[in-house]
C-alpha positions as CSV (number, residue, x, y, z in Angstrom):
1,X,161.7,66.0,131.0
2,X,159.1,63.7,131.6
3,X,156.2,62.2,129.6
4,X,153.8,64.1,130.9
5,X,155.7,67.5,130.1
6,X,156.3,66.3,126.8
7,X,152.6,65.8,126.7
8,X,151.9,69.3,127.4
9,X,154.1,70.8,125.0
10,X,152.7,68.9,122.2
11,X,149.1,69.9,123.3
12,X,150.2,73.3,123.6
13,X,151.9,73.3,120.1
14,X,148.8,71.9,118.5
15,X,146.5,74.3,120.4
16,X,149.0,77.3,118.9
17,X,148.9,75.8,115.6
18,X,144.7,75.7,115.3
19,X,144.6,78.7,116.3
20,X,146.8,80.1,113.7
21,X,145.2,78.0,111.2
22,X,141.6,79.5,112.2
23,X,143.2,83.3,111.9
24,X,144.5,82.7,108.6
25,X,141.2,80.9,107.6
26,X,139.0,83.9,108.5
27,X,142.0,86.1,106.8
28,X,141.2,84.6,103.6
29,X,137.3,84.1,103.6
30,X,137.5,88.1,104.3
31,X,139.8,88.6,101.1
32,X,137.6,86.1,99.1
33,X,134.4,87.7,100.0
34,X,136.0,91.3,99.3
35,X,134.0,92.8,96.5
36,X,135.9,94.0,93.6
37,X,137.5,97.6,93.5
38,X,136.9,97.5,97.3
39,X,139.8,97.3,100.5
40,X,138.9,94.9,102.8
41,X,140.5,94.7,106.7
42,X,140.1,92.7,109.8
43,X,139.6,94.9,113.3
44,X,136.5,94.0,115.1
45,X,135.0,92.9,112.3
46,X,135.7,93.7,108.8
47,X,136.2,97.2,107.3
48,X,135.0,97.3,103.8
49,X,136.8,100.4,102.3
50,X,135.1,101.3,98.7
51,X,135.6,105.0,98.8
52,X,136.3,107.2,95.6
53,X,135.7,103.9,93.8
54,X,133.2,105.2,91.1
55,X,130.5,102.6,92.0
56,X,126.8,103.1,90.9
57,X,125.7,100.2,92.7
58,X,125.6,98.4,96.3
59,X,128.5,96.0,95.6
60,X,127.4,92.5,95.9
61,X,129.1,89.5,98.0
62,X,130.0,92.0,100.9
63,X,131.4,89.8,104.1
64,X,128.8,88.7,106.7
65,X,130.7,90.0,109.4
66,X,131.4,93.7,108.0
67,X,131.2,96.3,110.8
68,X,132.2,99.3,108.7
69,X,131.2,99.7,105.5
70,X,132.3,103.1,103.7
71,X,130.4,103.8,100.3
72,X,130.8,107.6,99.9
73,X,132.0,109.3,97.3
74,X,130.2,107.5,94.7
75,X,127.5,107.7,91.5
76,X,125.3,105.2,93.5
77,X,121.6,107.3,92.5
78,X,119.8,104.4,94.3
79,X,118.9,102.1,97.6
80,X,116.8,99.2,96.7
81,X,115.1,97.2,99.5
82,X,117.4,95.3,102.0
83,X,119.7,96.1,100.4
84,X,122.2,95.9,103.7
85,X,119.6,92.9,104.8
86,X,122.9,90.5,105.3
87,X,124.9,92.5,107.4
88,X,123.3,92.3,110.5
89,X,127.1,92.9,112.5
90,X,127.3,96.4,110.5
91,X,128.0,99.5,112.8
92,X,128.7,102.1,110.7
93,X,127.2,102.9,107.2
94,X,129.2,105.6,104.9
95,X,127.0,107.0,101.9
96,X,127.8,110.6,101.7
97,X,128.7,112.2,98.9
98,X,126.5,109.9,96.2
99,X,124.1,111.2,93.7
100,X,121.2,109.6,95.9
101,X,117.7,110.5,95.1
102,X,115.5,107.5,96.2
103,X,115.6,105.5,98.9
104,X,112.9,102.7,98.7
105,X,110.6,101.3,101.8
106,X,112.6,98.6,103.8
107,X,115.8,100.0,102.2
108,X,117.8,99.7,105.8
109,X,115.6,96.3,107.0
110,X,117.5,93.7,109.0
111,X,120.6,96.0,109.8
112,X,120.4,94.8,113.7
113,X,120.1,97.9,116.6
114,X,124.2,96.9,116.5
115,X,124.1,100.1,113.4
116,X,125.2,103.2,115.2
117,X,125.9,105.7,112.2
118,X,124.1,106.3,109.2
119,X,125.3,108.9,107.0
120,X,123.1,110.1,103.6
121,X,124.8,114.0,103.8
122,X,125.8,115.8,100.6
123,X,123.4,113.6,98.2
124,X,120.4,114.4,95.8
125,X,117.5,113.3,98.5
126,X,114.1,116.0,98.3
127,X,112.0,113.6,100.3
128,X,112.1,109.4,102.1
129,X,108.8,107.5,102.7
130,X,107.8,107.6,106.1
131,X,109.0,104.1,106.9
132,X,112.5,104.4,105.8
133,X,113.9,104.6,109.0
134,X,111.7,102.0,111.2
135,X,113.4,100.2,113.9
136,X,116.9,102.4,113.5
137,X,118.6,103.2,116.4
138,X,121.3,105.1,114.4
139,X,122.6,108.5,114.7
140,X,121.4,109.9,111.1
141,X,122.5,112.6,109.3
142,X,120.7,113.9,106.2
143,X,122.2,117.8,105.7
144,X,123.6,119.3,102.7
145,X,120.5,117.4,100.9
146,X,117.6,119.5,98.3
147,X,114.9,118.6,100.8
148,X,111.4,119.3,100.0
149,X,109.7,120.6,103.0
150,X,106.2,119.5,103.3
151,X,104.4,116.4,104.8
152,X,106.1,113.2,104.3
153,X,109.6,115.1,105.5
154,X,107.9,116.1,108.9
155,X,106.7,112.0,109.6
156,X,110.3,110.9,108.6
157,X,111.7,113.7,110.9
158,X,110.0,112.3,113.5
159,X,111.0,109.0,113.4
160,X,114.7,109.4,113.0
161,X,117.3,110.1,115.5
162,X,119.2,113.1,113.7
163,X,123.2,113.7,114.5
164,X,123.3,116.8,116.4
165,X,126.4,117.5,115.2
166,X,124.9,118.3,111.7
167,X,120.8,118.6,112.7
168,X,120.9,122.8,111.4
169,X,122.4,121.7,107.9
170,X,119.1,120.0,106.7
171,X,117.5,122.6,105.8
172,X,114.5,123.6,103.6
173,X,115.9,123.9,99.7
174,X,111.9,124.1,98.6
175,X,108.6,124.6,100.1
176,X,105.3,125.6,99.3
177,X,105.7,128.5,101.8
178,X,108.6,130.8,100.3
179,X,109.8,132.0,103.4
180,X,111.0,129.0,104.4
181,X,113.2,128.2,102.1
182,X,116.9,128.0,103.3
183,X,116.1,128.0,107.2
184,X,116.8,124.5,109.1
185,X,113.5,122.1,109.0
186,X,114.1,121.7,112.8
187,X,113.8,125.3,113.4
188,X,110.9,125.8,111.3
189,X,108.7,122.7,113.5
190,X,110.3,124.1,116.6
191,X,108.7,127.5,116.0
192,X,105.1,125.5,115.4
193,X,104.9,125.3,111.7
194,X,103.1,122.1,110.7
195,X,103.7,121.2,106.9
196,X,101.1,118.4,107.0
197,X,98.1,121.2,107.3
198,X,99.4,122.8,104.2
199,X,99.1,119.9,103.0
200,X,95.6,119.0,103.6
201,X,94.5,123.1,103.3
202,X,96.0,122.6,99.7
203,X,94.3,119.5,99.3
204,X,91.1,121.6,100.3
205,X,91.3,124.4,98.1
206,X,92.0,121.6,95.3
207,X,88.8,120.3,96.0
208,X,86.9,123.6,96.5
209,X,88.3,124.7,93.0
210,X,87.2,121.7,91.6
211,X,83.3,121.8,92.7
212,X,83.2,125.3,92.3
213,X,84.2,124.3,88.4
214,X,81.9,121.5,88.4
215,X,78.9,123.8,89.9
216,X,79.9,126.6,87.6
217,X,79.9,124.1,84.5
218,X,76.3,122.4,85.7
219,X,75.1,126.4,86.2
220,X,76.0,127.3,82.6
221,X,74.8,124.3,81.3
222,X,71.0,124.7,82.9
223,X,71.0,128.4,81.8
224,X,71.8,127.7,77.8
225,X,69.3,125.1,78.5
226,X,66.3,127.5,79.4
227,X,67.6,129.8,76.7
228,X,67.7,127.4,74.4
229,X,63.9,126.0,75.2
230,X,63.0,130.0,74.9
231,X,64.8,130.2,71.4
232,X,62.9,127.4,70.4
233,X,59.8,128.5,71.8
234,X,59.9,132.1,70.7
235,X,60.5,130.5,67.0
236,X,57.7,127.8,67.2
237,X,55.4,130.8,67.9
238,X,56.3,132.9,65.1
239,X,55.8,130.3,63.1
240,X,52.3,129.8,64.3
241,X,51.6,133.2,63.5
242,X,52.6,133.3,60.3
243,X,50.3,130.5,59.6
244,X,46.9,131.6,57.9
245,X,44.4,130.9,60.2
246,X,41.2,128.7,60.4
247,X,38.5,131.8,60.4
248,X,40.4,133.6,57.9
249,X,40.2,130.6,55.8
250,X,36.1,130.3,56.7
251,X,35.3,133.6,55.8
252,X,37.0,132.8,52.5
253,X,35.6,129.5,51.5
254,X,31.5,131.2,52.5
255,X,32.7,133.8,50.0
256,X,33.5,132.2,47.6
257,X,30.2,129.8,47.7
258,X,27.9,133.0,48.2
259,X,29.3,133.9,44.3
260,X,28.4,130.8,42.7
């Protein structure tokens, strides 16, 4: 064999031996970086198994380069904001089956369009600020939740691209229309129901109540006014009366001086 093979096989050797040195590198920044009481594997990115794991909290120092990251089955109550803001390779998303009731504004900001699944199902949510989903291109799904049906519901509703898989189980658990309870929210828009004017009719009455209250408290107060002043009047009167008066007194004094 000549030089130049030998040559070859030494480059190829060396080439083989990087690249195995560069696998098992990234194989053991992934284990580092695996947060506690979690599973962490490498397939397309890493799979960050923390299932059944009793966590109350987002685990901290989650890889960069997670894909999948599977957090149900949990006591996690909350989602602060960006709380996912590192993960901008993340595909898939896993909180089902938490004792969610809060979400706060920016809670999913800076997961990348890359995010394909979001899953919140079987959780404690009643209602999400309008701008918890901005920018999501995610398939959501939100059933088996105690949602509130009314205004702020309807704006996140339209904003979110639902599973259709699962779109009939979010359903009304409360409403300030009774017959609505228990029927799908997407069913009750579809058939033209608009939760925001319930809103804003309640928020008239409330304010109809409360100047009919004021009027009726300004109204009682002008009448015991005028009583009052006629009390007070019908009293200063009597008195005056029962005052002796000045040609009474006259006719007594000329009397009197007539006699001496």
């Amino acid at each position: 064999m000549g030089a130049t093979g030998r040559s070859r096989i030494k480059s190829h050797s060396r080439f083989d031996f990087l690249a195995a040195l560069w696998l098992l590198s990234t194989m053991i920044s992934v284990v580092r970086s695996c947060p506690q009481r979690c599973h962490c594997a490498e397939r397309n990115g890493a799979v960050v198994q923390c299932t059944s794991r009793n966590l109350e909290n987002i685990p901290s120092n989650l890889p960069e380069d997670t894909a999948v990251l599977l957090l149900s089955s949990n006591r996690i109550t909350h989602i602060p904001k960006e709380a996912f803001a590192d993960l901008h390779r993340l595909r898939e998303l896993d909180l089902s089956h938490n004792l969610i009731e809060s979400l706060e504004v920016g809670a999913f900001r800076g997961l990348s369009e890359g995010l394909r699944t979001l899953d919140l199902s079987n959780n404690r949510l009643q209602s999400l600020p309008k701008e918890t989903f901005d920018k999501l291109q995610a398939r959501v799904r939100l059933s088996n939740n105690p949602w509130n049906c009314e205004c702020s519901l309807q704006e996140v509703l339209r904003e979110v691209r639902l599973d259709p898989e699962t779109i009939n189980e979010v359903s009304c658990y409360t409403s300030d229309r009774d017959e609505y309870v228990g029927q799908p929210v997407v069913q009750v828009l579809d058939s033209g129901i608009n939760f925001c004017n319930f809103h804003q009719k309640t928020t008239d009455v409330a304010m109809f109540v409360a100047m009919f209250c004021w009027f009726s408290m300004v109204t009682a107060y002008i009448i015991y006014y005028i009583r009052y002043n006629q009390e007070e009047a019908r009293r200063h009167m009597e008195y005056l009366k029962s005052l002796p008066s000045s040609s009474r007194i006259n006719k007594e004094d000329d009397t009197a001086s007539s006699v001496f």
